[in-house]
DOGU-809864 format. One record per residue: residue in three letters; z, y, x negated of N, C-alpha, C in turn. Coordinates in steps of 0.2 Angstrom, whole numbers, padded with zeros to 4 digits, always signed. Each point is the difference from the previous one (the first is absolute). Layout:
ALAZYXZYXZYX ...
This chain:
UNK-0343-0214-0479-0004+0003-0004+0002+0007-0001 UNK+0001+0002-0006+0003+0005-0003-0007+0006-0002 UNK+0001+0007+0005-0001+0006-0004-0002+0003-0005 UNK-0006+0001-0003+0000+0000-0006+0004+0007-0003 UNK+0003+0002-0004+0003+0008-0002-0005+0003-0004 UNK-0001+0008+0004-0004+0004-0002+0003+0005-0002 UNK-0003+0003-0006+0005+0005-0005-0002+0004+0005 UNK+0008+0004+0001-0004+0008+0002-0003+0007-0004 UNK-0006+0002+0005-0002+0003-0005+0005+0006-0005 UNK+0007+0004+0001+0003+0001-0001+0002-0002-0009 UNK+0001-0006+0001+0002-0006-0006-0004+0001-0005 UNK-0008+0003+0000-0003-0001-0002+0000+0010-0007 UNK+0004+0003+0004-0003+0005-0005+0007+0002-0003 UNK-0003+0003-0007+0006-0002-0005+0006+0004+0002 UNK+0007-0001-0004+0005+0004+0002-0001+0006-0003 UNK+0004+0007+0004+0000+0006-0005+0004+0002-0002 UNK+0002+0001-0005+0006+0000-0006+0003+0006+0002 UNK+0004+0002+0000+0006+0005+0001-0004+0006-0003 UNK-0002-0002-0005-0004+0008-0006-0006+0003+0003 UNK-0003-0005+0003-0008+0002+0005+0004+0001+0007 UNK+0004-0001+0002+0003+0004+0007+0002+0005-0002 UNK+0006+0002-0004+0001+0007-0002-0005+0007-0001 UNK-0005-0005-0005-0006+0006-0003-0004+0002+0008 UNK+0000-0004+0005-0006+0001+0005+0005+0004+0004 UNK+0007-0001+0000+0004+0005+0004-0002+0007-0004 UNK+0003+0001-0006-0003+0006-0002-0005+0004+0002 UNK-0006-0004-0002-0006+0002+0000-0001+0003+0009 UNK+0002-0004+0005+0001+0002+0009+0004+0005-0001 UNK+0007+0002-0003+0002+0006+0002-0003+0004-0003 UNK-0001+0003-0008-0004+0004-0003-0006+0002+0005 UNK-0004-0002+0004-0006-0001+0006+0003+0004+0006 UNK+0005-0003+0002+0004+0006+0005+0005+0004-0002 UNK+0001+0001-0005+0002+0008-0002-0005+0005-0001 UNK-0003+0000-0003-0006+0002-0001-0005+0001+0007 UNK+0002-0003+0005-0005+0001+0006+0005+0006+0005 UNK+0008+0000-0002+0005+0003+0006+0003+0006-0005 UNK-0003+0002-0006+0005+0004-0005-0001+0005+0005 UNK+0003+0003+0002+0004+0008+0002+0000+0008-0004 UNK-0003+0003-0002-0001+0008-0002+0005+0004+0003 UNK+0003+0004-0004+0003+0006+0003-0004+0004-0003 UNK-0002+0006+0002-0003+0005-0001+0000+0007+0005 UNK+0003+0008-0004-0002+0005+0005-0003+0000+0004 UNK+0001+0003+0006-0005+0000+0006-0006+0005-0002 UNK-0006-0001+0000-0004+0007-0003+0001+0006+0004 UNK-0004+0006-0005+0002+0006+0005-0004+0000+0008 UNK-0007-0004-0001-0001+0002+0006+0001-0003+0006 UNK+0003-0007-0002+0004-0002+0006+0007+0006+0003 UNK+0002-0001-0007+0007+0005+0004-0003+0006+0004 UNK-0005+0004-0002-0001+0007+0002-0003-0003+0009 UNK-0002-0003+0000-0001-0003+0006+0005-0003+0004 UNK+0008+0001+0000+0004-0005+0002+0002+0009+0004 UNK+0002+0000+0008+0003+0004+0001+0007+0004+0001 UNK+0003+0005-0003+0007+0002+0000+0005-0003+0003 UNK+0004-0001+0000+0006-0001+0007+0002+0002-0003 UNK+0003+0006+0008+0005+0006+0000+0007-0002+0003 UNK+0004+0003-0004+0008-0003-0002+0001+0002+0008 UNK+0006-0004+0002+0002+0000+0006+0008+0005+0000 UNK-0001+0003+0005+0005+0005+0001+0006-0006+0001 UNK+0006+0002-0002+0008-0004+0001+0000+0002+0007 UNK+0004-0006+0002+0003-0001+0009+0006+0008-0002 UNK+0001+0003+0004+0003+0005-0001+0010-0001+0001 UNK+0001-0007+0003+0007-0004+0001-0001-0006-0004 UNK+0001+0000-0005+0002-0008-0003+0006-0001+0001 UNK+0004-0004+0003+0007-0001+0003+0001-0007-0003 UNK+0007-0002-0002+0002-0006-0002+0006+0000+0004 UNK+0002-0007+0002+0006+0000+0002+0005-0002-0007 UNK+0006-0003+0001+0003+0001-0007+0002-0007-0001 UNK-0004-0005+0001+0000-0006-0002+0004-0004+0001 UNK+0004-0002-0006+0007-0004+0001+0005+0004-0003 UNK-0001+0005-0001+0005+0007-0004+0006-0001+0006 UNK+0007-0003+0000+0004+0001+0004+0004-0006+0004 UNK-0006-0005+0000+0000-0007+0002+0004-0003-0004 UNK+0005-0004+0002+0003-0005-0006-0004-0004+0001 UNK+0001-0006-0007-0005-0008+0000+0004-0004+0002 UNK+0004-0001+0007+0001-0004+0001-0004-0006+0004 UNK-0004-0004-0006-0003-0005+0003+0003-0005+0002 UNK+0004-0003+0002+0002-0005+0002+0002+0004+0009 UNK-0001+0004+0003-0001+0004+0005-0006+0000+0002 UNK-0005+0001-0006-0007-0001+0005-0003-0004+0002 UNK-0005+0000+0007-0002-0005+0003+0001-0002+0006 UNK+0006-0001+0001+0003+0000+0008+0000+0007+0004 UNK+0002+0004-0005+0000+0008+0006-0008+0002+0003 UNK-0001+0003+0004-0007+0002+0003+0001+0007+0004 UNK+0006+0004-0004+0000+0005+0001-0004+0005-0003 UNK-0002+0005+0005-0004+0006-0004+0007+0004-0005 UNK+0005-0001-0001+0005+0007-0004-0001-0005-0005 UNK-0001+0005-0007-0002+0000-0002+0006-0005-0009 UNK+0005+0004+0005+0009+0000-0003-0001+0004-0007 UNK-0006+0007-0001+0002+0003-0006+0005+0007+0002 UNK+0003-0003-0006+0005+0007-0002+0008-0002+0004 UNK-0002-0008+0001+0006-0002+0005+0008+0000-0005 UNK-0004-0003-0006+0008-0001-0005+0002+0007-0003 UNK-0004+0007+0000+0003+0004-0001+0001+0004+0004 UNK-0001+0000+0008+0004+0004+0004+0007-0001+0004 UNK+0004+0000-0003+0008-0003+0002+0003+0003+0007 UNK+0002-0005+0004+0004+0002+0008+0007+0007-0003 UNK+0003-0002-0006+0006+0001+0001-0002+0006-0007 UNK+0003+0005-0001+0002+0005-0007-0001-0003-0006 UNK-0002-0001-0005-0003+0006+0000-0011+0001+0002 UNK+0001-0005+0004-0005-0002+0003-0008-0001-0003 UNK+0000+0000-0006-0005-0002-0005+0004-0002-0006 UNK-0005-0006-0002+0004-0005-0005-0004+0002-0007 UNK+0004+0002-0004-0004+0004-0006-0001-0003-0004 UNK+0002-0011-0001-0005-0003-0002-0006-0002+0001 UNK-0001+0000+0006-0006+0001+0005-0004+0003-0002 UNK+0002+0010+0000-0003+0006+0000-0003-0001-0008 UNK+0004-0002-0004-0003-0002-0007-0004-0002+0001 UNK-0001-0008+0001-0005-0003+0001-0008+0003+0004 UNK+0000+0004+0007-0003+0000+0002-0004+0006-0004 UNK+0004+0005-0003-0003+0006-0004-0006-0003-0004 UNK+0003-0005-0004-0006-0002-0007-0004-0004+0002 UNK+0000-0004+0007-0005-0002+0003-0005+0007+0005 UNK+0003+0004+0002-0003+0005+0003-0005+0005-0005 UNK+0003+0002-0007-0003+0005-0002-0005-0006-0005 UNK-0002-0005+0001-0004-0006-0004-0008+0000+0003 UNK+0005-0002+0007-0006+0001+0004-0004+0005+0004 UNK+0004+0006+0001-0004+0005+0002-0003+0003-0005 UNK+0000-0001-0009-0003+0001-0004-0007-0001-0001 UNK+0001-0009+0002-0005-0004+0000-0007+0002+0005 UNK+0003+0001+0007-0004+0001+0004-0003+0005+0000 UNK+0005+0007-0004-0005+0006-0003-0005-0001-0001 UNK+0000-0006-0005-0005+0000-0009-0006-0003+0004 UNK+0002-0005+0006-0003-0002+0002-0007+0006+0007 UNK+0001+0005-0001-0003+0004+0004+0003+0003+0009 UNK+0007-0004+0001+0001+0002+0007+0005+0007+0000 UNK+0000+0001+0007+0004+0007-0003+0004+0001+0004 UNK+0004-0005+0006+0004-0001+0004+0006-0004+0003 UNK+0005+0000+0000+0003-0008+0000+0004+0001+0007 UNK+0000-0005+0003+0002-0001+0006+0006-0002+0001 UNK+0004+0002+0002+0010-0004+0000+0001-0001+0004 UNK+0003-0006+0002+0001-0004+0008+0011+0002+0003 UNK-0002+0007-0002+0008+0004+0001-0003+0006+0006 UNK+0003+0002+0005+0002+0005+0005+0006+0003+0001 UNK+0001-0005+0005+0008+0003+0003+0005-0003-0003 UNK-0001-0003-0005+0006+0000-0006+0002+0007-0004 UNK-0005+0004-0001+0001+0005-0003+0002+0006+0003 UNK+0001-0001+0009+0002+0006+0005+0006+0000+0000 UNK+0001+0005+0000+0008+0002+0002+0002+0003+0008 UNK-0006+0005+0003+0000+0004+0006+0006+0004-0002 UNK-0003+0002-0005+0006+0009+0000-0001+0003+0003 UNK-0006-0001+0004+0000+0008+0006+0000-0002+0007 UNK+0004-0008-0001-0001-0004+0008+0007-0002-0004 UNK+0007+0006+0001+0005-0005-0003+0003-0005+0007 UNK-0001-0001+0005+0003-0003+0006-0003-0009-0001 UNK-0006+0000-0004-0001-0007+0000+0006-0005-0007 UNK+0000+0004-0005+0003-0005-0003+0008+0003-0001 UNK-0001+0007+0003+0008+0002+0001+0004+0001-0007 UNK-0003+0000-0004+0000+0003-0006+0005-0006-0002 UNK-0001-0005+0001+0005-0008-0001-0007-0004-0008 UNK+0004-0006-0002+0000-0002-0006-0008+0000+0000 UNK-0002-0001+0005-0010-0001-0001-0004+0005-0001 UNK+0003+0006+0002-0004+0004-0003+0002+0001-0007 UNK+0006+0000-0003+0002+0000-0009-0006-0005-0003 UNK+0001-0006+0002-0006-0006-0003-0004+0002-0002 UNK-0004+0006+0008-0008+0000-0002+0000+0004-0005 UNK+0004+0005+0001-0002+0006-0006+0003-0002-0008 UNK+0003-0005-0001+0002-0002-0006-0008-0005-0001 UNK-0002-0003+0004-0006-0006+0000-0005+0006-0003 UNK-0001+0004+0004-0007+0007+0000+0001+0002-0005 UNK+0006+0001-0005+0002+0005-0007-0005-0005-0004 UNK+0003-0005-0001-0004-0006-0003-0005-0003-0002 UNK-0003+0001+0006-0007-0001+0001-0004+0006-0001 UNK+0001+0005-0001-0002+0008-0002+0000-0003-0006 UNK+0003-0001-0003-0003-0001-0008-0003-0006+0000 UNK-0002-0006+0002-0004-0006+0000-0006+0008+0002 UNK-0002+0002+0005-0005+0003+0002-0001+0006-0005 UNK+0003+0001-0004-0002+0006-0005-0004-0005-0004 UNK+0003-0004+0000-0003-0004-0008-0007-0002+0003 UNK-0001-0001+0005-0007-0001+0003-0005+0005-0002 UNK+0004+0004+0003-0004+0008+0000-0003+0000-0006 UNK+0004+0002-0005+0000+0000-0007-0005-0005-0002 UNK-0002-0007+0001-0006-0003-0002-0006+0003+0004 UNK+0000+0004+0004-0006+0002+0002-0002-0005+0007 UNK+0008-0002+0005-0003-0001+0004+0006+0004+0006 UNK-0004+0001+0006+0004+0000+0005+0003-0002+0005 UNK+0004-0002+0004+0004-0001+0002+0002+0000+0007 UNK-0001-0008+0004-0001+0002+0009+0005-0005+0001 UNK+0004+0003+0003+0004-0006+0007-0004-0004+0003 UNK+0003-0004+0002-0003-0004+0006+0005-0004+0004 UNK-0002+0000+0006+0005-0003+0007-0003-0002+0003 UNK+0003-0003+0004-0003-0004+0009+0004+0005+0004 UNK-0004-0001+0005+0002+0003+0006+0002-0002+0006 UNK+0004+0001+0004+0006+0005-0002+0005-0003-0006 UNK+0001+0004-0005+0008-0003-0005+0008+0003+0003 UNK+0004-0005-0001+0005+0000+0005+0005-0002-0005 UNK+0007+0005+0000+0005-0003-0004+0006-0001+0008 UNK+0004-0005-0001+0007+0001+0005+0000+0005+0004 UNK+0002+0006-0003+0004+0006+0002-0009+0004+0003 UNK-0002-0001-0002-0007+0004+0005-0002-0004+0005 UNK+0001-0006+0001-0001-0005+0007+0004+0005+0004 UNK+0006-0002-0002+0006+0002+0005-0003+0006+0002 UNK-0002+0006-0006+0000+0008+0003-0007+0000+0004 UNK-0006-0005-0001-0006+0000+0008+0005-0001+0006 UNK+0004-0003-0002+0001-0005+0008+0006+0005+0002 UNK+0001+0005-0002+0007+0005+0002-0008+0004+0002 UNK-0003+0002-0001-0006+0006+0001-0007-0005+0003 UNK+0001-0003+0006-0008+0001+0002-0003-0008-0001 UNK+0004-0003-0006-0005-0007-0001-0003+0000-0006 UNK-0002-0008-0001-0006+0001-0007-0006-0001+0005 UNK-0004+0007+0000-0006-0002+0006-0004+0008-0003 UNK-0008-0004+0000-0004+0004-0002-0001+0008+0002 UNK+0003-0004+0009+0000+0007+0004+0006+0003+0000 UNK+0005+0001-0005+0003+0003-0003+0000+0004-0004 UNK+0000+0008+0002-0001+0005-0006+0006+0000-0006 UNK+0006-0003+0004+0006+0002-0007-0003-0007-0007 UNK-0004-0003+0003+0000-0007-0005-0005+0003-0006 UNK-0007+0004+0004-0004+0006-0005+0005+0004-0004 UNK+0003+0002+0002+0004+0009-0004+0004-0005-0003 UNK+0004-0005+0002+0001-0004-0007-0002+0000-0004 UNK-0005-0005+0000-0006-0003-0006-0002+0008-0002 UNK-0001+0004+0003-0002+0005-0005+0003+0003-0003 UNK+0007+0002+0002+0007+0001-0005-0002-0005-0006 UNK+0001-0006+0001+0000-0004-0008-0006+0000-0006 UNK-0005+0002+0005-0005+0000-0002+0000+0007-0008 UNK+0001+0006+0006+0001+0004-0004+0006-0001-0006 UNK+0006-0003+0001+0005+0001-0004-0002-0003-0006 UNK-0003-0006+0000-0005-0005-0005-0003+0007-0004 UNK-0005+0001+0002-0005+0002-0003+0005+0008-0003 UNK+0003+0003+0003+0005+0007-0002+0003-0002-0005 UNK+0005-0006-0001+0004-0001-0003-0003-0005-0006 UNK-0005-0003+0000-0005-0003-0006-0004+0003-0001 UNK-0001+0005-0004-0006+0003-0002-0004-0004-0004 UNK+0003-0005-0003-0005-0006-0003-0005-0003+0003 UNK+0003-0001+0009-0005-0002+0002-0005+0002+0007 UNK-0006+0000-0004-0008+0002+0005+0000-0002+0006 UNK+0002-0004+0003-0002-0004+0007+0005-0005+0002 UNK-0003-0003+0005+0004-0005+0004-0003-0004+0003 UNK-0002-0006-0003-0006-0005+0005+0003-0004+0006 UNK-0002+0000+0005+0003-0001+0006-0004-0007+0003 UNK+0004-0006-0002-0002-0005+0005+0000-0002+0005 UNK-0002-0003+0006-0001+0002+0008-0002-0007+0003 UNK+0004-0005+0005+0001-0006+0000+0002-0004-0002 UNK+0003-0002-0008+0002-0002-0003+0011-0002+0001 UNK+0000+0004+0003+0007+0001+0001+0004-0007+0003 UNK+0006+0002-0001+0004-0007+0004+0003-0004-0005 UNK+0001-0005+0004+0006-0008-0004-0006-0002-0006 UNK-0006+0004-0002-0003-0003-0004+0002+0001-0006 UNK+0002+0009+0000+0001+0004-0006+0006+0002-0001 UNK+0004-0003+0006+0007+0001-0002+0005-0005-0001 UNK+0004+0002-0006+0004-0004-0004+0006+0000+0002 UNK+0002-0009-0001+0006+0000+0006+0005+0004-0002 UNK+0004+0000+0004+0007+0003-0001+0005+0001-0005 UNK+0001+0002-0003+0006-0006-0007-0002-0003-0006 UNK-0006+0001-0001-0006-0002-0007-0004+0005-0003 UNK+0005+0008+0003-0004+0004-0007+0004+0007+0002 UNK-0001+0002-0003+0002+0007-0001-0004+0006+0001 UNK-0007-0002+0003-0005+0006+0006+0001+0002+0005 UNK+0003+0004+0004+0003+0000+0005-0005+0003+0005 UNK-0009-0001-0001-0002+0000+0007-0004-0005+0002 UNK-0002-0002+0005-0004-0002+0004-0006+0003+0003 UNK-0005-0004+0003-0004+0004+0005+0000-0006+0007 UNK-0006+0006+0005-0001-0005+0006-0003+0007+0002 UNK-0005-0006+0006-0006+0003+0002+0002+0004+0006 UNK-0001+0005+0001-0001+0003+0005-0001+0000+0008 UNK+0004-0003+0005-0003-0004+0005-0006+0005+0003 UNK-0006-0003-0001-0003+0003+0007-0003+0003-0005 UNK-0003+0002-0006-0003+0004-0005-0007-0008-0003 UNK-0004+0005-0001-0007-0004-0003+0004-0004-0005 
């Protein structure tokens, strides 16, 4: 016995022609435009006279930038593997051997130097941070450390150099800070601790070092304002191997010092 088939009630109401959907779309958006349309309009005065002042905030008094990738080569196919802190700027134009700076380099880093300290003026900072020291020390007044031999020539041909990188700074309106880890150590100052006393905090000759260079820095670059001194960072993190750059110092921490 078969089923009898029962129309669905569905079947029973007529089709709606593409033209009567259309119109009935219309008609539903016209409905919500109309219920969501948006005004712009002045805020009144008496809303605003009710809104309270905010007083402009006084500038940080040190806006400091470091100098980003000014110095660094883009040798990407080198990054990734290293997980060293040095940084390798200023590695390709500071030469081991005379005339100790590469003046294709020294071109390149100029135009990248006076681009960005420009930028960072405009930008409101008023300081730039250089991740150079005891590259630019000579100890003129400590001749027994470098014995007036090829390392001191370097520095002071590096320092001439970078006096003008550092003018050009100035001149966009910003100033100009060293910066080093501590203790910084080239060859020939290791050797001259360890003739005098040791690298050892409880060593006064290791101070009246560091103070000589201290001063010489700042004597001999009038460009630049300070010296930022960083403190535990030192060692095989920040120093770069032997034989891969033409920087000639290092640091290492001080045994026995916070």
């Amino acid at each position: 016995m078969t089923r009898p088939q029962v129309p669905h009630p569905r079947s029973r109401l007529p089709a709606a022609t593409p033209l009567a959907a259309l119109a009935l779309g219309l008609l539903v958006s016209g409905a919500v435009d109309r219920a969501v349309r948006v005004r712009s309009e002045p805020r009144s005065q008496s809303h605003s006279a009710a809104a309270a002042p905010i007083a402009p905030l006084s500038p940080l008094r040190f806006r400091l930038v470091d100098l980003g990738g000014v110095g660094i080569s883009a040798d990407t196919a080198a990054w990734g593997p290293d997980y060293s802190h040095n940084s390798a700027a200023f590695h390709r134009l500071i030469l081991d051997r005379p005339p100790y700076v590469d003046e294709r380099e020294a071109r390149r880093i100029a135009a990248d130097w006076s681009d960005y300290v420009h930028r960072m003026a405009a930008q409101g900072n008023n300081g730039l941070v250089v991740p150079l020291f005891l590259e630019l020390v000579a100890f003129d007044s400590l001749p027994a450390i470098y014995q007036s031999g090829a390392l001191a020539v370097k520095h002071r041909v590096v320092r001439a150099r970078f006096r003008e990188l550092f003018a050009i700074a100035r001149g966009a309106g910003l100033d100009v800070y060293l910066a080093t880890d501590m203790a910084p150590l080239t060859p020939p100052l290791r050797r001259y601790f360890e003739r005098h006393g040791g690298l050892s905090p409880a060593n006064p000759e290791v101070w009246s070092v560091y103070r000589r260079a201290f001063e010489e820095a700042l004597d001999a670059m009038p460009e630049v304002r300070g010296v930022v001194v960083r403190i535990g960072e030192a060692g095989a993190l920040t120093t770069a191997p032997a034989g891969r750059t033409g920087v000639s110092s290092s640091s290492a921490r001080l045994p026995g010092s916070a």
